[in-house]
PLY file of the C-alpha trace (Angstrom):
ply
format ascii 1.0
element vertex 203
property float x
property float y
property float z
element edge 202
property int vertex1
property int vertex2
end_header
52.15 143.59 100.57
51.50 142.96 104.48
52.80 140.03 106.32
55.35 138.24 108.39
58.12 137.29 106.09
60.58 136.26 108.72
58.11 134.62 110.56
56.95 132.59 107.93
60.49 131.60 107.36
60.87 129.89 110.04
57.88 128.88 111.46
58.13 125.22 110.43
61.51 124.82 111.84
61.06 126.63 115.36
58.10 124.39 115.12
59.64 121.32 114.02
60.45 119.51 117.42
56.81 120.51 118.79
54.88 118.96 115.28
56.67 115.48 116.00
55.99 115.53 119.92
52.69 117.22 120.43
50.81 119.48 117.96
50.88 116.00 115.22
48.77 113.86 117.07
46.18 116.70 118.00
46.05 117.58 113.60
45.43 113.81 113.10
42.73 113.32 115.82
40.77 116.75 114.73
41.39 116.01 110.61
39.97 112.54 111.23
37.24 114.30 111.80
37.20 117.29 109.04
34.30 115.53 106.14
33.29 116.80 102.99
34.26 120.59 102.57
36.39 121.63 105.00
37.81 124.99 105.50
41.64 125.33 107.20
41.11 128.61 109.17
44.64 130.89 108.97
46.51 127.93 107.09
49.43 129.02 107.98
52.06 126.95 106.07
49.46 123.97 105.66
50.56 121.98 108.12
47.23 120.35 108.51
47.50 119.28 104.75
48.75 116.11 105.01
46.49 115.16 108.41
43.04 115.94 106.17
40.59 113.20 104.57
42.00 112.00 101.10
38.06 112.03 100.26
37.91 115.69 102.20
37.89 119.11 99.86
40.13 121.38 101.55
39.71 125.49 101.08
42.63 127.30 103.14
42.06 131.06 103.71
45.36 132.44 105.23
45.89 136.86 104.75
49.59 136.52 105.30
50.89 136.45 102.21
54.49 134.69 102.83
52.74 131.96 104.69
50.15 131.31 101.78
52.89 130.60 99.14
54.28 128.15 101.88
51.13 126.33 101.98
51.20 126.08 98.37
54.18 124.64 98.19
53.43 122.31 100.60
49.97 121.37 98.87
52.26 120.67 95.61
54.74 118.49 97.55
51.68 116.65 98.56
49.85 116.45 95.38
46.98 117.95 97.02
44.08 119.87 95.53
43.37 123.15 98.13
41.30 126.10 97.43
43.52 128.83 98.63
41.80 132.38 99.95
43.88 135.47 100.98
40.89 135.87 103.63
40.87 137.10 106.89
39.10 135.02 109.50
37.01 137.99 110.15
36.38 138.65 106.65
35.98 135.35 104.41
34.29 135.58 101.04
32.49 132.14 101.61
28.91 131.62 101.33
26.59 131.08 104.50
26.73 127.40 105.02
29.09 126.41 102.32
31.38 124.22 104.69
31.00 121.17 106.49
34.34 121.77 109.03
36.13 124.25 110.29
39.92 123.55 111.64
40.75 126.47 113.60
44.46 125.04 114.70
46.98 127.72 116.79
44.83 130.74 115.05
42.18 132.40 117.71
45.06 133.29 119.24
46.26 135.69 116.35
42.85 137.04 114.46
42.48 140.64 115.29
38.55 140.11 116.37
37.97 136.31 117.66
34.34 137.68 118.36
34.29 138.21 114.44
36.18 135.46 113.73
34.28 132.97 114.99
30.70 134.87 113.82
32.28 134.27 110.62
32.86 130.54 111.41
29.41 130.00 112.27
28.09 131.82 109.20
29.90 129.23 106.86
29.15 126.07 108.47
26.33 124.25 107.22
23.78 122.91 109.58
25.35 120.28 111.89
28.99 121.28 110.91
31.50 121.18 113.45
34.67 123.60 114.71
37.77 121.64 115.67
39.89 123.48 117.58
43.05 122.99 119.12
44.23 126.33 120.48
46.53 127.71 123.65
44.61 129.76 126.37
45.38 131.79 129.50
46.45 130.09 132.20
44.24 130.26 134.96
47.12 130.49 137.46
47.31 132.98 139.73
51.48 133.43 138.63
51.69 131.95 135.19
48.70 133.84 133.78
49.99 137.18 134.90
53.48 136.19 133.23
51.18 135.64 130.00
50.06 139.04 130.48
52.97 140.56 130.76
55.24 138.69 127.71
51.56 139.23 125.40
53.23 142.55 123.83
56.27 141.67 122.89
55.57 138.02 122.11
52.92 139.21 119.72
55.72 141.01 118.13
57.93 138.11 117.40
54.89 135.92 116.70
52.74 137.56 114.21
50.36 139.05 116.20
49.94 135.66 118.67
48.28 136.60 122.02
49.28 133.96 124.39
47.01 135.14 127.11
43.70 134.87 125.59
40.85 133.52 127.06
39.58 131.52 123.52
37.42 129.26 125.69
35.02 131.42 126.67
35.24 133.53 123.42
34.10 130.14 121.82
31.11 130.13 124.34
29.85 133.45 123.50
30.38 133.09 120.14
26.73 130.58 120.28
29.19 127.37 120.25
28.52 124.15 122.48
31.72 122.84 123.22
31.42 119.07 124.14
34.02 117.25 126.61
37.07 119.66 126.42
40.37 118.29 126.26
43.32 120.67 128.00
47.04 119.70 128.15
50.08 121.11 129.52
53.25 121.34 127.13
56.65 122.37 128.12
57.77 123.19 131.73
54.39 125.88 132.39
51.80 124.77 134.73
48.24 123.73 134.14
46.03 124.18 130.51
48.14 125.34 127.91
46.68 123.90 125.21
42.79 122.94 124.56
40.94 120.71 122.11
37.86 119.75 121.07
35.14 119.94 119.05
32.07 122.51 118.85
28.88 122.72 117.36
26.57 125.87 116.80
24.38 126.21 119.62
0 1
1 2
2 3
3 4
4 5
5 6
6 7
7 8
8 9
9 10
10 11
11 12
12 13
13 14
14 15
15 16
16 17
17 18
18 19
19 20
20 21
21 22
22 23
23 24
24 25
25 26
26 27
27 28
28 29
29 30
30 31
31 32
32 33
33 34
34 35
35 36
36 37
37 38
38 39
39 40
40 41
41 42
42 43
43 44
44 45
45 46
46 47
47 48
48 49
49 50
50 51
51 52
52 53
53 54
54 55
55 56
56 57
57 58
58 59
59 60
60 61
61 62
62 63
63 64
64 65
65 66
66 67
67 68
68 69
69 70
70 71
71 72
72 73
73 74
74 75
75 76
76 77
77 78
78 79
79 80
80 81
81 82
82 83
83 84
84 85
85 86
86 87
87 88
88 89
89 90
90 91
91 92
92 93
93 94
94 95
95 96
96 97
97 98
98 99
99 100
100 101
101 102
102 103
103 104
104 105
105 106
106 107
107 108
108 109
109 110
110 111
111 112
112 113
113 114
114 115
115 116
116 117
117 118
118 119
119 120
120 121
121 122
122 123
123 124
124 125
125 126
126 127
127 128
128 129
129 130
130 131
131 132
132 133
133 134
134 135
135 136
136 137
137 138
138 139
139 140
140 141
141 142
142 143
143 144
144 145
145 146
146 147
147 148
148 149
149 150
150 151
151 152
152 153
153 154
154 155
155 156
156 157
157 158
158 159
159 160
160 161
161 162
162 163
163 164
164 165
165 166
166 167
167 168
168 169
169 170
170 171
171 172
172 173
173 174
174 175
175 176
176 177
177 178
178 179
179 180
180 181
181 182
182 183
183 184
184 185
185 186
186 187
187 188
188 189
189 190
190 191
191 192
192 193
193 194
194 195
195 196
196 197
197 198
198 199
199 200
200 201
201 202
C-alpha cells in the first residue's frame, strides 16, 4: 500500500486554523457552483464534502489510500452519499463526459503530470462543464519565487509530493481551458498571488 500516512494524519489539524480563515470561504463560493455530477479531484480528506450541493452527486477519486478512508469517514459523519475512486488524476476510470464539475481544490500542485491531469479533466466533463479551481502558484517575484524554488524539494517531502512553485495558471491555459476573471490572493506574510481561483471552461 502507497501513501502518506503521517500526512494524512494530520492534515486537517495543521490545516485547521487556515479552513476557518481562508481556504472555507473559497470551498463554499466554488461548491455553490459544483451541479449535478460533480467529481472532487484528489479528495483528500473530503473537506469539500460538506461545502457541495445537497441536490449535487459527489464522486471523489483520491490514490492515497490513508486520506481516502479519511474522506469516508468524514462522508459518514455527514450522512453523505460519495462515490469514492482510488484514481489518480492522471488516470481516472470515468467515462468521457460523465461529469458536470470538476473541483480541483489544493491538488495541481501535487499530481505527478498536471498536463495529464487536466487532459483527463477535460475528457470527463460533459459539454459546458466547468473546472473550479482554487490552487497556490509561483510567485512571480523576483525573491519570493526563487525561495519557492528552492524549499520545492524538501517541502514536497513533508507535503506529499506538493510543489509550491508551480506555474498551474498557465498549465490550465495549455491544457485548452478558458479561464474567465481570475481571482489571486495573498495569505500569510509572502508577497503577491499565492493563491488563485476561478472557474474554467473547455476552450
Amino acid at each position: 500500500m502507497t501513501g502518506h500516512p503521517v500526512f494524512a494524519a494530520v492534515y486537517d489539524r495543521l490545516t485547521r486554523s487556515a479552513e476557518r480563515n481562508f481556504f472555507g470561504a473559497h470551498r463554499a463560493w466554488l461548491c455553490a457552483r459544483a451541479t449535478k455530477r460533480v467529481l472532487d479531484l484528489g479528495a483528500g480528506t473530503g473537506a469539500n464534502f460538506p461545502y457541495v450541493r445537497a441536490d449535487a452527486e459527489i464522486i471523489a477519486a483520491e490514490p492515497d489510500p490513508y486520506m481516502l478512508e479519511r474522506a469516508r469517514r468524514r462522508a459518514e459523519a455527514l450522512e453523505r452519499a460519495v462515490t469514492f475512486l482510488p484514481d489518480a488524476a492522471e488516470s481516472l476510470s470515468l467515462e468521457t463526459a460523465s461529469v458536470d464539475a470538476a473541483l480541483a481544490t489544493l491538488v495541481l500542485c501535487t499530481v505527478d503530470d498536471p498536463a495529464r491531469a487536466l487532459g483527463e479533466i477535460r475528457r470527463v466533463l460533459r459539454p459546458g462543464g466547468r473546472l473550479l479551481f482554487l490552487e497556490h502558484v509561483r510567485l512571480e517575484h523576483p525573491v519570493w519565487g526563487r525561495v519557492q524554488d528552492v524549499v520545492t524539494p524538501l517541502w514536497r517531502v513533508l507535503c506529499a509530493g506538493c510543489h509550491p512553485n508551480r506555474n498551474t495558471v498557465a498549465a490550465i491555459h495549455r491544457a485548452g481551458f478558458a479561464i474567465g476573471d481570475l481571482e489571486r490572493y495573498a495569505f500569510g506574510p509572502i508577497p503577491g498571488p499565492l493563491f488563485v481561483r476561478d472557474e474554467a471552461v473547455p476552450a
